[in-house]
N, C-alpha and C positions, 0 to 999 in steps of 0.2 A: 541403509536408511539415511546418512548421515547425505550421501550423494540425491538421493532425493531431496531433501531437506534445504540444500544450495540449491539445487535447480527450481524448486520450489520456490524459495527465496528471490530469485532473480528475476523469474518467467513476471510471479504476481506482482513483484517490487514495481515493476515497468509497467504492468498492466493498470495499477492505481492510478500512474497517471492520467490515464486517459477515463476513468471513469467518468461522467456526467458532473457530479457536486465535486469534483478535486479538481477537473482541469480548466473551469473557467477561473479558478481562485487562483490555480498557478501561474495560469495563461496574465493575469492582471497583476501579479506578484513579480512578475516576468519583465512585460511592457515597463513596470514601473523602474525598477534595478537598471534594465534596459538603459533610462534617462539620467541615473546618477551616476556622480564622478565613478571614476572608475575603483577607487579607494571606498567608497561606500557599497558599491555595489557586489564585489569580492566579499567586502563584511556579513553585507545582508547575505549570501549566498554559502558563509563558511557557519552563519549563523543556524541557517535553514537548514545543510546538511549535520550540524556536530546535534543539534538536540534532538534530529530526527533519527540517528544512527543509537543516542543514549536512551532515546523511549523505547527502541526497539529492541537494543540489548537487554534491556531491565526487562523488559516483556518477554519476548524469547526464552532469553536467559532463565528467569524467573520458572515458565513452562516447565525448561529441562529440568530446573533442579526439583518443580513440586513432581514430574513425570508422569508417567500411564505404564503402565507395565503390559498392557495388551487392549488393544484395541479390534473388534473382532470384523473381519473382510466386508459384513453385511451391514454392521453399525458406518465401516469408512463408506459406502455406497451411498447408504441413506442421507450421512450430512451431505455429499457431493450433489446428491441430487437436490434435499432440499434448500441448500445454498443455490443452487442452478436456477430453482422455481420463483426463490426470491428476487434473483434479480432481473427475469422476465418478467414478475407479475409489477415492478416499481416502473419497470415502461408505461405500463396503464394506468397505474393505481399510484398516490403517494402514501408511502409509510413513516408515519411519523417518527421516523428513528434518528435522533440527536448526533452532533458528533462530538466525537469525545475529547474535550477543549482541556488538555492538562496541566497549558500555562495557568489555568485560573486557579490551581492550587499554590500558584508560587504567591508570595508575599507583596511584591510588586508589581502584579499582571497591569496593574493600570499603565504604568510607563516600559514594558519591556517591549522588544521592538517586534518589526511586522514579521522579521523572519522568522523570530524565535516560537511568536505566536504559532504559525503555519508549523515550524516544524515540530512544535506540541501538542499540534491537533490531528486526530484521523478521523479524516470523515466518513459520514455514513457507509458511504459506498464502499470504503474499502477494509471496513472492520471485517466481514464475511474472509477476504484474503487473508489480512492478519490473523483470523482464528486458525483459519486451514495452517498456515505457518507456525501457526503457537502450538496447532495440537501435532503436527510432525517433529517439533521441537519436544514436546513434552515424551513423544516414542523414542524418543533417541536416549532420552536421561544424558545427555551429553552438555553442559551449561556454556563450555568453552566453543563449539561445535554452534551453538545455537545462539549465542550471541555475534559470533560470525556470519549468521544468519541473517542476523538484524542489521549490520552492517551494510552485507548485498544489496538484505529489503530497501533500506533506505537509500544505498548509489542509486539503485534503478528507478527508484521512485523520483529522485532530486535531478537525475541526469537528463530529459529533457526542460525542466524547468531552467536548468545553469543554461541547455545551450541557447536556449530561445530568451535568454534573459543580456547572452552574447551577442547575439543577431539580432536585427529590425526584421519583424515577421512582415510577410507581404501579403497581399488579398489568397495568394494562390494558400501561403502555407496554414493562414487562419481559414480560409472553406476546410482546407485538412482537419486540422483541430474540431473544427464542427460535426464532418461528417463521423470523425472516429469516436468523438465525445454518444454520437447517436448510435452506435455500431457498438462499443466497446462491452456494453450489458452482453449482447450477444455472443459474441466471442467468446469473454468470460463464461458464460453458460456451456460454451459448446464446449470448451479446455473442460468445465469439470464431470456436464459430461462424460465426454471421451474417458477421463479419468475412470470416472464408476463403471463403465461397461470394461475397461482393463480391469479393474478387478474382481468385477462379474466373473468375465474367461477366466484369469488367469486363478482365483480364489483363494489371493494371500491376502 
């Protein structure tokens, strides 16, 4: 479970970025870092990944330690699919589901900066992953294991953002960004998919 749990970790970490409402926010978070000295932009960027790695350890972590002691083969099926259904049907449809802005509990949210914001927010699109990862965290009862977890989550999530934030993107690499940004629901659907019919067959 615990190797699930990293793989899991890493696969959805990467995938959020490319979700629809996450990668034009980064993609402009990016361009911007992009134009500043190089001393601010390092900041913004150590900014974005250190509170994004600390939401994700307290969340994980938190999982492990409240835990699940069993979660049963047909119950993991059902979220996978219904996570699956949600994010085909937000193709067509919008759902009005918020994203979870956690700078605005700090004291100071009016002056704290753009990186810190972004990396205190999860947006809609990617709470569905985060859950999948919080409730693999919570089977493991592992807290140390699972804030390692959050760590991954959040490299894989920050890791295109740093490198496009290093590089001047060009026509060719933003059509990429567009077309994956339109594709990326899909995918994710089909990952969890696939997922549910593995444990269809296999019936752990």
């Amino acid at each position: 479970m615990n190797t699930i749990l990293l793989v899991a970790a890493t696969v959805l970490g990467f995938l959020s970025f490319f979700e629809p409402c996450t990668i034009a926010t980064h993609t402009l978070f990016a361009v911007r870092a992009h134009h500043d000295t190089p001393k601010l932009r390092w900041l913004a960027l150590f900014q974005l990944m250190l509170s994004r790695a600390l939401l994700l350890m307290v969340i994980l972590g938190g999982a492990a330690m409240f835990g699940l002691t069993e979660l049963s083969s047909n119950m993991s099926m059902l979220i996978l699919i219904v996570i699956g259904l949600v994010y085909l049907v937000t193709r067509k449809i919008y759902l009005p589901v918020p994203h979870l802005e956690f700078y605005r509990l700090l004291p100071l949210r009016v002056s704290i900066s753009h990186g810190l914001k972004l990396g205190l927010t999860l947006p809609a699109c990617t709470l569905p992953l985060v859950i999948i990862t919080a409730v693999l965290s919570a089977l493991t009862q592992r807290p140390a294991v699972a804030m390692f977890a959050g760590v991954l989550f959040a490299l894989m999530f920050t890791l295109p953002t740093l490198w496009s934030s290093t590089h001047k993107l060009n026509d060719l690499q933003r059509t990429f960004l567009g077309k994956a940004a339109n594709l990326s629901p899909y995918v994710t659907t089909l990952l969890l998919w696939s997922c549910a019919f593995v444990i269809l067959k296999s019936g752990v």
